[in-house]
C-alpha positions as CSV (number, residue, x, y, z in Angstrom):
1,X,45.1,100.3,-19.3
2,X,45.8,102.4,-22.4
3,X,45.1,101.1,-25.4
4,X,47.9,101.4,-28.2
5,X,46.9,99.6,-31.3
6,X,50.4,99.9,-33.1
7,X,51.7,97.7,-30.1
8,X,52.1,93.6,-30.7
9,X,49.6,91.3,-28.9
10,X,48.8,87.8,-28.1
11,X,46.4,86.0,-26.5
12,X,47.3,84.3,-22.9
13,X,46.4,80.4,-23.5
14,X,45.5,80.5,-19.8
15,X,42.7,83.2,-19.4
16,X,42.2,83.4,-22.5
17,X,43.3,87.2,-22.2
18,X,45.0,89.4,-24.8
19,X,47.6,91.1,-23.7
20,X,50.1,93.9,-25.5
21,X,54.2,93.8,-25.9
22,X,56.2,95.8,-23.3
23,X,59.3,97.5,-23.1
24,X,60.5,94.9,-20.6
25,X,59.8,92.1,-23.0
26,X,61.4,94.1,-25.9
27,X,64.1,91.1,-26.3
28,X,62.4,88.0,-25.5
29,X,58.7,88.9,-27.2
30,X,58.9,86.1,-29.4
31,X,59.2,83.2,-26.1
32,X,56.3,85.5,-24.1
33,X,53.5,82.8,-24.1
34,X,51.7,84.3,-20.2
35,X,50.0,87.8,-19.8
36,X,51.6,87.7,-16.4
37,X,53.1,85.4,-13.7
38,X,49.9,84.3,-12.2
39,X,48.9,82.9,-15.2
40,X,52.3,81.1,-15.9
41,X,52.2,79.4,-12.8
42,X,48.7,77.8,-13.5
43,X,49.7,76.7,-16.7
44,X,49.9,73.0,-15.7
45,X,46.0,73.3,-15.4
46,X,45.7,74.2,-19.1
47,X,46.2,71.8,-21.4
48,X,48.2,71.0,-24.0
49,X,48.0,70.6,-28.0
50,X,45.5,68.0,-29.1
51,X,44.5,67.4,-25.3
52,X,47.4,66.5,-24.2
53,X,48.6,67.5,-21.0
């Protein structure tokens, strides 16, 4: 993958992963929380704030 350091990132809370902003996200960026849809459907293994599942 490219690297382009003007582009947005944030780290995927369930590998841990940082991922960058796409064009496909370019209207719901702020509500992106998964570096893809693997890791969005394993999110009931992470858990939550304060431990709390």
């Amino acid at each position: 993958m490219a690297d382009h350091p003007e582009r947005a990132t944030k780290v995927c809370p369930v590998c841990g992963r940082p991922f960058q902003w796409r064009k496909k996200w370019k209207d719901v960026w702020e509500e992106v929380r998964y570096c893809s849809e693997r890791c969005r459907r394993r999110r009931s293994n992470v858990p939550g704030p304060l431990g709390v599942e």
